[in-house]
C-alpha positions as CSV (number, residue, x, y, z in Angstrom):
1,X,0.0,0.0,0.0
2,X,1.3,3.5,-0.9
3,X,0.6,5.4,2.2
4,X,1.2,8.6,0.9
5,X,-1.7,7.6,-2.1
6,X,-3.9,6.2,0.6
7,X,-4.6,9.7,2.4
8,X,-4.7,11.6,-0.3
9,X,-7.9,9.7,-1.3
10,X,-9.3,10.1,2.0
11,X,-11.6,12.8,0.6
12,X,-12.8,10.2,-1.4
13,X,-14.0,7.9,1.4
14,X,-17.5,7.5,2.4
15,X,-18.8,9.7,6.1
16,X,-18.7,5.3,7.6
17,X,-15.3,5.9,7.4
18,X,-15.0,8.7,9.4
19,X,-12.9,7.9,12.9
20,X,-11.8,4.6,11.6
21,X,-8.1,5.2,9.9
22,X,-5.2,3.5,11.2
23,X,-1.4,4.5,11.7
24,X,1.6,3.5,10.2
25,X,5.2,4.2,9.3
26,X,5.4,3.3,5.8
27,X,6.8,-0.3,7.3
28,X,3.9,-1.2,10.1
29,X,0.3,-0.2,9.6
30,X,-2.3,-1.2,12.1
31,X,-6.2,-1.1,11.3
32,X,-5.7,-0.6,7.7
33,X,-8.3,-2.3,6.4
34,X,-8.8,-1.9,2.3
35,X,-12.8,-1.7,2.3
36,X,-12.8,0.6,5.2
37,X,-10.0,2.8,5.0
38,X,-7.9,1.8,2.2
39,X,-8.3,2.6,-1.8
40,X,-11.8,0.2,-1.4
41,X,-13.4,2.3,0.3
42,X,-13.1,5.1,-2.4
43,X,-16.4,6.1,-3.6
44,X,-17.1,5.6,-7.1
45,X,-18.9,9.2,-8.3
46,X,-21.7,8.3,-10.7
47,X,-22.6,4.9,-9.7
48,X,-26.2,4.2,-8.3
49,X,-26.8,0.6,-7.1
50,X,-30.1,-1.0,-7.5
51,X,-32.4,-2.2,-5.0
52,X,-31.4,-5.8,-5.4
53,X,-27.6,-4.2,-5.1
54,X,-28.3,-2.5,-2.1
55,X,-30.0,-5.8,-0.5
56,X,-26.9,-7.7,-1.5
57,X,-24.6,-5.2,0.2
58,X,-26.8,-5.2,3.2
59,X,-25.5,-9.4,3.4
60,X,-22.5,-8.4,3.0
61,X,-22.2,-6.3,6.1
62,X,-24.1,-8.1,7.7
63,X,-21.9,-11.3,7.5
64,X,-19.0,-8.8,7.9
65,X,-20.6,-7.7,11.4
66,X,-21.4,-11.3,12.8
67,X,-18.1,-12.8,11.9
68,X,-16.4,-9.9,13.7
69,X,-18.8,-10.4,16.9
70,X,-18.5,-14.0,16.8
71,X,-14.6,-13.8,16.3
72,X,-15.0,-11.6,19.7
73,X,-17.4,-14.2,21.3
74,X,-15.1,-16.9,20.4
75,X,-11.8,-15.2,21.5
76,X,-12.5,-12.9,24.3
77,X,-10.3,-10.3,22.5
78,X,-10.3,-8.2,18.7
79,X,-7.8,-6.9,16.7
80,X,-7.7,-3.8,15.1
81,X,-8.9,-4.3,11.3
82,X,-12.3,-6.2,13.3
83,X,-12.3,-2.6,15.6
84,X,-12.8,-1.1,12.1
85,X,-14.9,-3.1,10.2
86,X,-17.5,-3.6,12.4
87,X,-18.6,0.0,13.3
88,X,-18.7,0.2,9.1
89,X,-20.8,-2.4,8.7
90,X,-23.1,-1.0,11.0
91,X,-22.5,1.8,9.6
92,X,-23.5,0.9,6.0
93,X,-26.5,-0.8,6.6
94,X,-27.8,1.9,8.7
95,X,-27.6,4.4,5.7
96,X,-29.0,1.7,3.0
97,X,-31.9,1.2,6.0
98,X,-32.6,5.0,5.3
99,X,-33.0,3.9,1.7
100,X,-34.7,1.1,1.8
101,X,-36.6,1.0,5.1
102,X,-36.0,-0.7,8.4
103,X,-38.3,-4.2,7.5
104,X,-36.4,-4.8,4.1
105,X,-33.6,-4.3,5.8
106,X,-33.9,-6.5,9.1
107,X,-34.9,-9.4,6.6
108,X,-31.6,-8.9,4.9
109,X,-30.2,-9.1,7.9
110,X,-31.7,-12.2,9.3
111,X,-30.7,-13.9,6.1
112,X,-27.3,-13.2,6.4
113,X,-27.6,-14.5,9.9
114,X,-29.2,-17.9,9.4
115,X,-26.6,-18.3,6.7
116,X,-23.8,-17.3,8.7
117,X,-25.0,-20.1,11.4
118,X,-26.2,-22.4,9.0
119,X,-23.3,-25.2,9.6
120,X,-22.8,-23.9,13.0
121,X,-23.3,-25.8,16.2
122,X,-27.1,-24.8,17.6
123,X,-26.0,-24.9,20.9
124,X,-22.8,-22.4,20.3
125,X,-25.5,-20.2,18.6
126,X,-27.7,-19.7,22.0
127,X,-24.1,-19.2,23.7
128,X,-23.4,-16.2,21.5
129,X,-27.0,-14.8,21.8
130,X,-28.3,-15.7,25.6
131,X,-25.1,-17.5,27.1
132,X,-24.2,-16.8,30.3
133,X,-20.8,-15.4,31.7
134,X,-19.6,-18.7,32.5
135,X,-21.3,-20.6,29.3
136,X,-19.1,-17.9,27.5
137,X,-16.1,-18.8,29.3
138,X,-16.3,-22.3,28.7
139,X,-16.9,-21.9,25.5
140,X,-13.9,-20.7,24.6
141,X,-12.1,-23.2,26.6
């Protein structure tokens, strides 16, 4: 990545972005994430997704945003690029929400929920949603 490119496009990025850069020397960067903060998340002037786009989008954030809970859940800890894309997912789907409305939406998001758990243990799925303290604990052991 060519720092120097990167923030000169930061104009460019969508208001989700906003508060959710990262750092870096040139050598280390920590919290870059391309779709967030990165060239990907450049908007594309001219461009107007469909309806059927938007729903697919809506998916796509919302698998991004369970995977990074769950990774959380799972772990007990989160690393930087998760710290960054969940708040833009949420972010996103907010803003297409405004678009769409709030029922289209949640229905969206409930798909990409039972498809996220759709191979996933049933009982690890009541963990993550109503588990206690301790069924969260041993969980991850």
């Amino acid at each position: 990545m060519d720092e120097c490119k990167e923030r000169k496009q930061a104009d460019r990025y969508p208001e989700d972005s906003e508060g959710l850069g990262w750092i870096g020397d040139g050598k280390v960067s920590i919290g870059y994430v391309d779709e967030v903060n990165g060239a990907g998340a450049v908007e594309i002037p001219g461009f107007v997704p469909t309806r059927h786009e938007l729903i697919q989008l809506v998916k796509y954030w919302a698998t991004q945003e369970i995977d990074c809970q769950f990774f959380w859940f799972a772990c007990g800890t989160i690393g930087s690029s998760e710290m960054r894309i969940e708040p833009f997912a949420a972010r996103r789907i907010v803003r297409i929400a405004k678009l769409l409305g709030e029922d289209e939406v949640e229905k969206a998001v409930k798909q990409a929920h039972d498809e996220f758990w759709k191979d996933r243990d049933p009982e690890t799925r009541r963990i993550f949603y109503e588990g206690t303290r301790e069924e969260i604990e041993a969980f991850r052991r």
